[in-house]
N, C-alpha and C positions, 0 to 999 in steps of 0.2 A: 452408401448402402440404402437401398429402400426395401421394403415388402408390398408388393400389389394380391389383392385379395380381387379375385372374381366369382360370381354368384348365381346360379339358375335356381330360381325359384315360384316355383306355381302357386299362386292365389286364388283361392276357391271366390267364390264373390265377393266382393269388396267394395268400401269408399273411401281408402285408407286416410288418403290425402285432397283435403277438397280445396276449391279455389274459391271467389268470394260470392260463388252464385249455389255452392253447397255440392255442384259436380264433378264428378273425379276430376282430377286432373289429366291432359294428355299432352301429345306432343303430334306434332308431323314429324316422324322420320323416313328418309329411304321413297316417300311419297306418299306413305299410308298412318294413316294415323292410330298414333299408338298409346297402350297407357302410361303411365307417367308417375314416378315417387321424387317429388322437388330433391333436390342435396340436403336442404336445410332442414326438412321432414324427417329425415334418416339420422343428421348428425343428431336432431332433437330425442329421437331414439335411443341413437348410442349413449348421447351422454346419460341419460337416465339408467340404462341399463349397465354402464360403467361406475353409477355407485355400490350394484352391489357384488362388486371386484374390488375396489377402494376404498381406501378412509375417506372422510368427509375432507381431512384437513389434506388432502391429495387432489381437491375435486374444487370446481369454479361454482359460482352464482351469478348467473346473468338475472339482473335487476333495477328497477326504480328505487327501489326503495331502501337504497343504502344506509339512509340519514335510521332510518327506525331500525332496523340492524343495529348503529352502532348505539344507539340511544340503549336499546337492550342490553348492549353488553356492558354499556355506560353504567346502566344503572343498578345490574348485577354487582360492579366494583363496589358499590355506596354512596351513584351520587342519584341529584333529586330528578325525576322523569320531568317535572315541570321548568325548571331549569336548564336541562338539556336541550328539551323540544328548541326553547331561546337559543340556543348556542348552535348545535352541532348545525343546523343548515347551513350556516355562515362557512364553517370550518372545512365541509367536503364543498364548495361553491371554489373559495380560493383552492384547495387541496386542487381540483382538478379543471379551474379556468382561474388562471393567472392573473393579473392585475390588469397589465397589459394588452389581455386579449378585450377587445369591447362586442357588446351583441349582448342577444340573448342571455338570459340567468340560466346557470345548470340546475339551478334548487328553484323548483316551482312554490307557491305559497301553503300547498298541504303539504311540503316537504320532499316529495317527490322528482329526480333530477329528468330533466330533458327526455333523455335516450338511456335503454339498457345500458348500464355499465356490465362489463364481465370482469371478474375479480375471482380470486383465487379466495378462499375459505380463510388461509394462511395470511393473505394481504388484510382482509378485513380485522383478521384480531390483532396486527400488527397496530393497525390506523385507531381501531380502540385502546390499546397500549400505550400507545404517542400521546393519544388526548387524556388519558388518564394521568399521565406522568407528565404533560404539561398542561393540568387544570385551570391553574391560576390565570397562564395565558389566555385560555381557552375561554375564562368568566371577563378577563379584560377585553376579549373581543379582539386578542394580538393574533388577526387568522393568517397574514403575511408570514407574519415566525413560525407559524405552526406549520405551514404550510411549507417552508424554505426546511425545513427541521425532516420533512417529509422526503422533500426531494435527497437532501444531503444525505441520508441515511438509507435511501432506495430501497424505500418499503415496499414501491410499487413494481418487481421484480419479475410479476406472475406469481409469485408463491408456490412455484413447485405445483402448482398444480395442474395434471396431468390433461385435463378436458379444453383446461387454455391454451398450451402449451402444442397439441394437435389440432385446433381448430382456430386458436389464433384471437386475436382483437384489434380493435380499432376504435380509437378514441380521438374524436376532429378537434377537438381542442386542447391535447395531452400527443401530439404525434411521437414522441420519444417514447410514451408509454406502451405503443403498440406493439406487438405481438404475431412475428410473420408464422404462416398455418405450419405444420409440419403435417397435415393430413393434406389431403383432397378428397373430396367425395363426388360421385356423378351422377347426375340425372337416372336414375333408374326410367327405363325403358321395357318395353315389353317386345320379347323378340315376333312376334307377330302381329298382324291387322289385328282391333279392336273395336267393335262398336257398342255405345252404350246400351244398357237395360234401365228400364223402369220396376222398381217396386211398387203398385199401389196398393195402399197398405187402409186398413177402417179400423178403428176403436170404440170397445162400446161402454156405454156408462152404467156400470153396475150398482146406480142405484135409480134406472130408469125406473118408470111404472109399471107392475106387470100388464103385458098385452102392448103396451109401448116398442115400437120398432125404429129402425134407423142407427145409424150410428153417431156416437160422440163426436168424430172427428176423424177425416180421411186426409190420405194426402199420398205424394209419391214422393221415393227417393232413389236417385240414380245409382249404380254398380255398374262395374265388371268384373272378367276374372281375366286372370292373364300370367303366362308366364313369363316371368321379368328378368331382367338381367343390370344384376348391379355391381358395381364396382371401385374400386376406392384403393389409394395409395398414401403409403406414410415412408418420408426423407426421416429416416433413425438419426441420421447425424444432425438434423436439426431439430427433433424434438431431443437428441442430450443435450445440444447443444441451449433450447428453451427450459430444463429442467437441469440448467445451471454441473453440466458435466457431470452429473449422478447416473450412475449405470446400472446400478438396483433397480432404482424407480423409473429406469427409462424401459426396462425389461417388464417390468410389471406393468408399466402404462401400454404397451405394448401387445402382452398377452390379453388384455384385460379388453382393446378396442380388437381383437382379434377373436375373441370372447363374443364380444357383444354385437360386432358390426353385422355379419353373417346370419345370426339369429333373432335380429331384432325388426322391428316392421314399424311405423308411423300408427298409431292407434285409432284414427280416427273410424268412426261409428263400429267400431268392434265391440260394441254391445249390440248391435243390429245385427252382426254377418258374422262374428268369430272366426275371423281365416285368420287361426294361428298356423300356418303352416311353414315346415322346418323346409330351407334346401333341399334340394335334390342332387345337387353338384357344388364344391367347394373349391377353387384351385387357389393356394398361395403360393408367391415366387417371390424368393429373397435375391438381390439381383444388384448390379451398379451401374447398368445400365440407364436407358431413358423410360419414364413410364409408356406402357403400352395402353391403350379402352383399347379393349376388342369389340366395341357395339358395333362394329362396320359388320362386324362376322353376322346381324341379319338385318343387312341391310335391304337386301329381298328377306320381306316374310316368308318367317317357317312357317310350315302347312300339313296339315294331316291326309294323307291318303288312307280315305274312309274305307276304302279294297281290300287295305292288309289291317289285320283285327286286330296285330301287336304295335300299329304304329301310336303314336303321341307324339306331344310337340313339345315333352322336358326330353325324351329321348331324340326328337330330331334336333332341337337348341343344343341338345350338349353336341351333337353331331358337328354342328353346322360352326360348333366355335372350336372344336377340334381343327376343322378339316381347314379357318381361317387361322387359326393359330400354328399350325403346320406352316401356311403358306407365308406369313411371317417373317416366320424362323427362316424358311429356305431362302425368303428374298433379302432379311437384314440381320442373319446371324442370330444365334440362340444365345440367350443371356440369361444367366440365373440357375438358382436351383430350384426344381416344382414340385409340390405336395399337391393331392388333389386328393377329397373325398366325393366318390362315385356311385349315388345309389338310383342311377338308370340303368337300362338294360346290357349295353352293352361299354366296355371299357371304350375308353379315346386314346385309350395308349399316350397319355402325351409324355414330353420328355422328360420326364421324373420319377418319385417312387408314391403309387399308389398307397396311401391310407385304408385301415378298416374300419375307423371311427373317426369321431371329431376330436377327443383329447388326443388321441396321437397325431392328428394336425399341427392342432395345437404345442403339443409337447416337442416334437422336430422342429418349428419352425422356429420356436424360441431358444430352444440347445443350440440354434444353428445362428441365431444374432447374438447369443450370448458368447459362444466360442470364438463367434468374429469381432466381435467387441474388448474381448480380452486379447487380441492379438498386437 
């Protein structure tokens, strides 16, 4: 059983997501270039916006700085923060590059490891628990036993938590520890041609001299706008399967990226442009089949004919992923059941039951993995 979530959404001017020269990002598709929301832009969305659905101790930390994490929670128990700093690097170094392995140190000299680790909230206070309750070890410098006391007891599980568990991990030196994705996310695309705009923009300095002219400081910054189409699929049986066969928490981690994926947007310079803009179209399909991206549906840019005064290009995109999503179905069988919220002009009629809001999206599609779950 999966859920695939698909998404029209128009963005008034934007920079949402930049690349290292500070311009949006795009893509070639179909031949024409288009604008672009990276995967990794969007999950970095969700996950933020999926804390405020979930507890913290539900929720991952991607970070360097583990060692000071646990030194906090270390030294909340009673012990000495100067004595720790000594100790704990050693302890996550073996914890998570074995003896065995040789190369590079995971614990750099201010304490900081290599590469983000992603850890569950739950994992971390587990590893502060371990060190607390074998201290003694821990001041003898015994980081093999600590470390073996780690694996044996499989602290390092994901921790239930829900953002790991959908998006998965990877650790090059712990490969047992990783964590296969239960989500996918896709390149957000724009179903139309795109070319960029310049902003230039002057600042003035308000404590010039009077009579004094010119500005402070000018410069440009690139936008577009564009209606995008985004899409993302979650394997239910492998995120229970990642949050250790719990069907509570695989429902609520569920409603929660279903919650968040649709609504959320990459924030970059939205304090320049503020395109918070909601969908305009929402389809979810709970399904056992294979995932379907309908992005082939504009593969020719959709286009506005300037002639008829009701035309738009969220009302021809939803058209145009109607009328490939029909063709589809006709050519390899229809799979699933569809819910869809539709606030363009005209319905797409697709094969399922139209919505009048988002909670009742929301609320069907989850009565409908919950009843299949208890089956």
């Amino acid at each position: 059983m999966r859920i695939e979530i698909h998404v029209l959404q128009n963005v008034a001017p934007a920079n949402l997501n930049r690349d290292d020269t500070n311009s949006p990002k795009d893509a070639i598709f179909g031949g024409y270039r288009r604008a672009r929301l990276s995967s990794q832009s969007q999950k970095r969305a969700v996950r933020k916006s999926m804390a405020n659905h979930l507890p913290k101790e539900n929720l991952g930390v991607r970070t360097k700085l583990l060692v000071s994490a646990l030194i906090d929670q270390l030294s909340q128990m009673g012990h000495e923060v100067e004595e720790l700093q000594q100790l704990v690097p050693g302890a996550v170094e073996a914890i998570f590059k074995p003896k065995e392995k040789k190369g590079k140190k995971i614990v750099d000299e201010d304490g900081k490891t290599s590469y983000l680790l992603f850890l569950g909230q739950q994992e971390i206070n587990k590893l502060a628990d371990i060190l607390h309750a074998r201290y003694e070890e821990l001041k003898a410098k015994k980081y093999a036993s600590i470390s073996k006391a780690v694996a044996d007891a499989n602290l390092l599980d994901g921790g239930r938590a829900v953002d790991v568990a959908l998006f998965g991990r990877m650790l090059a030196d712990r490969a047992e520890l990783n964590v296969d994705a239960a989500a996918q996310v896709a390149h957000a695309v724009s179903t139309h041609k795109v070319d960029r705009e310049f902003d230039f923009y002057t600042a003035v300095d308000d404590l010039n001299p009077e009579g004094e002219t010119g500005a402070g400081m000018m410069g440009d910054v690139e936008f577009y706008s564009a209606t995008l189409y985004r899409y993302a699929q979650v394997d239910v049986n492998k995120l229970l399967e990642n949050l250790k066969g719990d069907k509570n928490l695989t429902l609520r981690g569920l409603e929660a990226f279903l919650r968040a994926f649709p609504r959320t947007l990459p924030s970059g310079k939205q304090n320049t442009f503020a395109a918070h803009n909601e969908p305009d179209f929402i389809a979810v399909v709970v399904k056992d089949g294979a995932p379907r991206n309908l992005a082939n549906a504009f593969l020719k840019p959709v286009r506005v004919n300037r002639h008829r005064p009701d035309d738009d290009l969220m009302k021809n995109s939803v058209e145009s992923l109607a009328r490939y999503w029909k063709k589809l179905d006709d050519a390899y069988g229809q799979d699933g059941e569809v819910f869809y919220l539709n606030l363009s002009y005209d319905d797409p009629k697709l094969n399922g039951g139209a919505v009048k809001n988002f909670e009742e999206l929301v609320g069907r599609v989850i009565e409908l993995v919950r009843a299949r779950l208890e089956e």
